[in-house]
N, C-alpha and C positions, 0 to 999 in steps of 0.2 A: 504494500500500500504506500502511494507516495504522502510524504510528510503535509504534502498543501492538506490532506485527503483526512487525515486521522484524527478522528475525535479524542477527548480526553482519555475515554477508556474505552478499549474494544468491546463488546460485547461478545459479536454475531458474525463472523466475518462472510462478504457477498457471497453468494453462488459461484461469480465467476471469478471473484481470487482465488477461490479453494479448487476450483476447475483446472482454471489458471497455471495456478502449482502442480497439480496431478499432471498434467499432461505433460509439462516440461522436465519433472524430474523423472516422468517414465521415459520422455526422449532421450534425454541426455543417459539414461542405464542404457535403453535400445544401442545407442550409440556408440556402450564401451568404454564413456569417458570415467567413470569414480576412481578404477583399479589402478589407472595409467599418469592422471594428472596430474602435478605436482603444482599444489597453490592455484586457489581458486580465488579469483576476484570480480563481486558482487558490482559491477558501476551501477550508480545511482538508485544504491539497496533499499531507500525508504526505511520504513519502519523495523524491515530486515524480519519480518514472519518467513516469507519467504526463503530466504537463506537457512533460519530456523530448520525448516522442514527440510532440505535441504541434505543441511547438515547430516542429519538424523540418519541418510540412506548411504554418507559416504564412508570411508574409513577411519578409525580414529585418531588416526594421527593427521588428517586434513585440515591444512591450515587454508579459512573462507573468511578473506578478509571487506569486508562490506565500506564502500565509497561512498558518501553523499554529501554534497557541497552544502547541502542544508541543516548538517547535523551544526547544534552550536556546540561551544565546548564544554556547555554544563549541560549539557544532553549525553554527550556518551557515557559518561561513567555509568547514568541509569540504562541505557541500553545494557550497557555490558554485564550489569548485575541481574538483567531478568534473561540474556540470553547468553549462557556461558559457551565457550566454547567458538565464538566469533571476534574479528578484531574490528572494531572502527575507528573509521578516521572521516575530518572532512575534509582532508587533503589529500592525493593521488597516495598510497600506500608506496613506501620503498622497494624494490625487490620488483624482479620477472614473476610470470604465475602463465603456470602451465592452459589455464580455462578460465574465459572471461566471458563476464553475462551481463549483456545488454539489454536488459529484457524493459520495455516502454521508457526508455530512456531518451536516444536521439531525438525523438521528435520534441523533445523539449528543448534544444541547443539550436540557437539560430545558424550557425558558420557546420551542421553535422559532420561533412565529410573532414574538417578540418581537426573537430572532433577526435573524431573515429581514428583518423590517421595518427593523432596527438597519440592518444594512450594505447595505440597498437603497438607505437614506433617503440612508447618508454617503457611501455609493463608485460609485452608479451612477448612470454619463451619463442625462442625463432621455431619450433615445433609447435605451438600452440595454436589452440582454436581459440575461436568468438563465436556463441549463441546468441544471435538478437531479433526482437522481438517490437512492432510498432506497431499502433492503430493504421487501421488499411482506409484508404481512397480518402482523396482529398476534397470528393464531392460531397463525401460526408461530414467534410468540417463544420462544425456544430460550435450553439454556445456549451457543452459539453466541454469540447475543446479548448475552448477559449477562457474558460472556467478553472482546465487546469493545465493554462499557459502552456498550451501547445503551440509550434510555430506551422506544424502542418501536418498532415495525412499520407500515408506512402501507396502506390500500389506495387505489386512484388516485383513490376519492372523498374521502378522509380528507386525502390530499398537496395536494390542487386547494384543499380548503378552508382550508387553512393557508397556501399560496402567496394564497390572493384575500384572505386577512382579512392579511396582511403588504402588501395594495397591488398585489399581480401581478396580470395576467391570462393565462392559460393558454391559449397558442396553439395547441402544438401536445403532442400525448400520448403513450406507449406503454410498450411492457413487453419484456421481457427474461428470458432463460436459463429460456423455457416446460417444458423436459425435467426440469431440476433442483428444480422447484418439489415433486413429486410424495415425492424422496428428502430435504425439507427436511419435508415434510409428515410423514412418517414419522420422522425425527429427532425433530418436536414430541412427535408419540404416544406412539412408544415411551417418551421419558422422566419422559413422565404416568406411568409403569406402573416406571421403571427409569431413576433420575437416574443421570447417566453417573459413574464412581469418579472419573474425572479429565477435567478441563474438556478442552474441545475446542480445538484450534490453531487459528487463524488460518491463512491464503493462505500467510504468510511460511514455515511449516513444510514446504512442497509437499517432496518427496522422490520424485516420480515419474521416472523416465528420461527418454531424448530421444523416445524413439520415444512412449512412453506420453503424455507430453505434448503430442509433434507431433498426436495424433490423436483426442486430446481438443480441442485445439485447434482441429485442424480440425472438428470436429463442432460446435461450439459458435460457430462463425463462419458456418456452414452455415444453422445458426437463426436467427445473426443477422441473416443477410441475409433472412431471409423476415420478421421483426419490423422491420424496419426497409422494406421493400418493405407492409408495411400500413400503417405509419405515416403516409407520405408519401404512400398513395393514401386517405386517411384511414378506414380500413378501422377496424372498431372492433378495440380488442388483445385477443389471449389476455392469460391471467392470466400473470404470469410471477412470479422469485424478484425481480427487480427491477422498478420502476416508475419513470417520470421524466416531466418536464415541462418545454418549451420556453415560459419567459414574458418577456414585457413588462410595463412598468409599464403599471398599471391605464387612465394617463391618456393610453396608447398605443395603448388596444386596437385601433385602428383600422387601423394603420400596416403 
């Protein structure tokens, strides 16, 4: 959850962060990456649940060190006491790291591929990968977005070419939360015609039940697994609300 995003206290967390998580940390096992890593680094970890869970699947000696230019410095010592086993900082971590996760980060940075290029050049093992992860299509830029200072929307042509011009090569592809795309699509419309009186909340406001939650939940994990079962058979992707990209450095393409 990004920090613009997070209430005082969690309760409940959305459907689609806990979706969200699932689907990613079963990519990244599909993929092979826990065994082989060495140093994982979280950019732009927010409130770092995420990493939490994460953690939990990798091995115990992994050191996941979590980035966020928002953390102040009387904030981390409280992160660190409810989530042990994490490092943060609000400054670029020292040291190379084998795995680096970008996950709904870039589109928050205006200058992205300059971005992207920056902390590939200074923090990634010349073997390493990048997983990243962004709101898809720019048609659907919303007050949503704009709410949580997005600069823009990618489509997976538009994300690939900003990953290859920062030096990546783009391994592997796909897309995410196909059902929700359609009710994001009509958010854009509608507010062409009818800006909304008061901006839209973020994930952090979910206020749904157990039961409502559980079964969004499930629904949305159900998808995932068929988005992620194309991926891996390299099946070309439906459109979805998210887009992401498994890369290596350019001068790895091989590997």
């Amino acid at each position: 959850m990004d920090l613009i995003e997070r209430p005082g206290s969690v309760v409940r967390r959305h459907p689609w962060e806990v979706s969200r998580a699932r689907f990613f940390i079963t990519l990244i096992q599909r993929l092979g990456l826990p065994g082989v890593t060495e140093g994982w680094l979280d950019v732009g970890a927010g409130d770092a649940w995420f990493a939490q869970q994460l953690l939990a699947e990798l091995p115990r000696s992994t050191r996941l060190a979590c980035w966020d230019t928002h953390y102040a410095a009387t904030e981390i010592p409280q992160w660190a006491g409810e989530l042990p086993g994490l490092e943060f900082s609000s400054s670029r971590p020292t040291g190379v790291f084998g795995g680096m996760l970008m996950l709904d980060v870039i589109e928050h940075v205006e200058d992205d591929v300059g971005f992207v290029r920056d902390v590939v050049d200074g923090s990634l093992a010349a073997d390493g990968w990048v997983l990243v992860s962004v709101p898809a299509y720019q048609s659907l830029f919303s007050s949503h977005d704009r709410g949580l200072k997005h600069f823009r929307r990618y489509s997976p042509g538009a994300i690939r070419a900003v990953l290859e011009s920062a030096g990546l090569a783009v391994k592997a592809r796909g897309s995410l939360f196909h059902s929700l795309l359609p009710l994001r699509g009509a958010q854009a419309l509608r507010e062409k015609y009818r800006p909304p009186a008061v901006a839209p909340t973020g994930i952090g406001a979910w206020q749904g039940g157990e039961r409502l939650t559980k079964a969004l939940t499930m629904a949305l994990d159900a998808e995932a697994r068929a988005s992620l079962a194309m991926a891996t058979r390299s099946l070309p992707p439906l459109p979805g609300l998210t887009t992401w990209a498994f890369c290596r450095r350019a001068s790895q393409a091989g590997s």
